[in-house]
C-alpha positions in Angstrom: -19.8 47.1 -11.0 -18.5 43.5 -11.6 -17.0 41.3 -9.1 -14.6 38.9 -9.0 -15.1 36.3 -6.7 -11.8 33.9 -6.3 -12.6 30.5 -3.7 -9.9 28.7 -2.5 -11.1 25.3 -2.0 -8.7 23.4 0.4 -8.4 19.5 0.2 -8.0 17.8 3.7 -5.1 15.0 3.2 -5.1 12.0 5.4 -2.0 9.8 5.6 -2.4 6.2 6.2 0.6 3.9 7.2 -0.1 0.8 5.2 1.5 -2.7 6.4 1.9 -5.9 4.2 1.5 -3.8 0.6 4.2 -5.7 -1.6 3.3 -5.0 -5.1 1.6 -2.7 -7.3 -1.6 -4.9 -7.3 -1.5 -4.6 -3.4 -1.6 -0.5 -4.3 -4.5 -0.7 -6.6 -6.5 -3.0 -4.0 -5.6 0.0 -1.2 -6.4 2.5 -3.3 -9.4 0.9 -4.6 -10.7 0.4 -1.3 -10.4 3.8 -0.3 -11.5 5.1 -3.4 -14.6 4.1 -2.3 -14.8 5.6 0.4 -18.0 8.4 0.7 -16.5 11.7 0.4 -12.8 10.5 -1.2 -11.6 12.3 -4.1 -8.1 10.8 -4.2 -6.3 8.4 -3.1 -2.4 7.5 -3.6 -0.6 4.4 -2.1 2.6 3.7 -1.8 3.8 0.4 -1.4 7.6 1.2 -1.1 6.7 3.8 1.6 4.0 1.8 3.2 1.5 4.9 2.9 -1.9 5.7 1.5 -2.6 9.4 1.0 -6.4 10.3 0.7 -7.8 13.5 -0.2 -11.3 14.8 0.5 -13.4 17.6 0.6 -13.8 17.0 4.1 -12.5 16.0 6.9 -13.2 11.7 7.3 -13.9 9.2 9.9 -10.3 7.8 10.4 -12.0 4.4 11.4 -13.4 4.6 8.2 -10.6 5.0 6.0 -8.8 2.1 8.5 -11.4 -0.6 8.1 -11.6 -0.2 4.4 -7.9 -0.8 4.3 -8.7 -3.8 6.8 -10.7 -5.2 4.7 -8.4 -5.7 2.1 -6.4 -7.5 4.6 -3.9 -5.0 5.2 -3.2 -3.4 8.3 -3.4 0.2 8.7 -3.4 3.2 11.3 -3.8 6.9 10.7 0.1 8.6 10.5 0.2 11.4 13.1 3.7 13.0 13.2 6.6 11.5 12.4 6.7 7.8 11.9 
């Protein structure tokens, strides 16, 4: 008998709202930053909608994903509902 075996892997997307990005080098700082974050598998910024969108395997530390932003010397919150 042979199987098929199909897995849906699902990708968790956190939203960031991203504050003072003004150019496409602020983008590849943000995304940069949370590129290297443990556990991100994507990450795409925004700088005209003030967003960072990560994916991940998993679900991340929101602090995290906020301080690596900070760090850039942006500020940034997690986006829950609408903004």
């Amino acid at each position: 008998m042979i199987y098929s075996h199909i897995f849906l892997h699902l990708m968790v997307k956190t939203t960031l709202k991203v504050e003072g990005m003004m150019c496409e080098k602020c983008v590849a700082r943000v995304e940069s930053a949370l590129g290297a974050v443990e556990g991100v598998k994507s990450v795409k910024a925004d700088h005209k909608k003030g967003t960072a969108v990560v994916e991940s395997d998993v679900k991340l530390d929101d602090e995290t994903l906020v301080m690596a932003v900070l760090d850039e010397g942006f500020k940034a919150k997690i986006k829950r509902g609408l903004f």
